[in-house]
Phi, psi and omega in degrees: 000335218252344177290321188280323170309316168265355157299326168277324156286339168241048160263351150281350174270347184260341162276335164234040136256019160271339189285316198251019142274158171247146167224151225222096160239023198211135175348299182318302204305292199308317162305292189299303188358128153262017175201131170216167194251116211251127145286338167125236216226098219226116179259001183311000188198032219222136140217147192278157183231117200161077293261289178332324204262012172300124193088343173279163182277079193290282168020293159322317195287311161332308180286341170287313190296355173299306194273344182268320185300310162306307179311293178277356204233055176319187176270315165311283203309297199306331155330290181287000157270338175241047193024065161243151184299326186213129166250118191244122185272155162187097181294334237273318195324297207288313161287022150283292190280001179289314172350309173275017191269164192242115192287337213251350158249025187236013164231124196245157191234069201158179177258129182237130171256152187270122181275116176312331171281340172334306183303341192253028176245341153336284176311314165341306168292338182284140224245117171246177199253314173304133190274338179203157204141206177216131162246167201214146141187149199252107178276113172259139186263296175219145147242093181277112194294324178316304171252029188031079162212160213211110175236157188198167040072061192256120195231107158252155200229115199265126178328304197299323179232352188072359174302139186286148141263317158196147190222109200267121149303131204209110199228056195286117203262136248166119190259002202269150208256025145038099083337312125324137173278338219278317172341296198289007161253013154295278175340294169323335182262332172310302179295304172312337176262353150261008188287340202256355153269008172263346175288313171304322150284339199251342155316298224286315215286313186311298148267074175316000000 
């Protein structure tokens, strides 16, 4: 009796907590969201194209180009650009895994690209704490001193299966002379401010 009892309670507990997750797939969901969870900034497939810096820690550099994303780039602000009641940072996915990177492997002599499927075993891999929602995180693909440009990656994604919903390509051209590598998380805010009439458009299409 007490086998049948508990055969029964967690087949109810386990359909409803199947009833009340949610998931989320479609542009439309991602506009209307009134929260969404920002993962950062993910180098894991990031390279510099920039002859000078081979043998340097660029590794190190990241957390810096972090802080600087941060410092300018709040919580707040990104909330009122891509009109949500909350934008809730929680870096720790992205900074886990930049950590483990390898300086001698984020630098390139050329021009270099991210194969866009790529991003979602990317994603795949991050270890989240949230069980549901819509998540953002921004995939930097390269920074090329040749052509002074900073491309990345803009992705949301639903917390529950890590399935993409759209992921917008962004490619910022910067006239700033990156003398410094620290330069390039200026760039990096540049790019992010330009993510934001294409996020705006894709509101637009939605709600004309």
């Amino acid at each position: 009796m007490k086998s049948i009892l508990f055969t029964i309670t967690f087949f109810f507990i386990f359909n409803l907590s199947s009833f009340c997750q949610e998931y989320f797939t479609t542009k439309k969901e991602v506009i209307e969201a009134n929260k969404v969870i920002f993962y950062g900034y993910d180098y894991s497939k990031f390279k510099i194209n920039d002859p000078k810096r081979m043998g340097q820690d660029i590794r190190s550099h990241i957390f810096v180009w972090t802080g600087i994303c941060l410092s300018d780039l709040p919580d707040k602000k990104m909330a009122k650009w891509i009109d949500k009641d909350s934008v809730v940072y929680n870096l720790d996915p992205t900074l886990s895994i930049n950590k483990s990177l390898r300086s001698d492997d984020l630098t390139t002599i050329g021009k270099y690209t991210l194969d866009k499927d790529s991003i979602q075993s990317m994603i795949n891999k991050y270890q989240l704490s949230e069980t549901n929602g819509i998540g953002f995180v921004i995939t930097l693909e390269c920074f090329d001193n040749t052509t002074k440009r900073t491309s990345a990656y803009f992705t949301f994604f639903d917390i529950a299966t890590k399935k993409i919903i759209v992921s917008d390509y962004v490619s910022s051209h910067s006239g700033n002379s990156y003398n410094r590598v620290s330069d390039w998380g200026e760039a990096v805010v540049i790019a992010v401010k330009r993510y934001i009439p294409v996020y705006i458009k894709m509101r637009d299409s939605i709600y004309p």
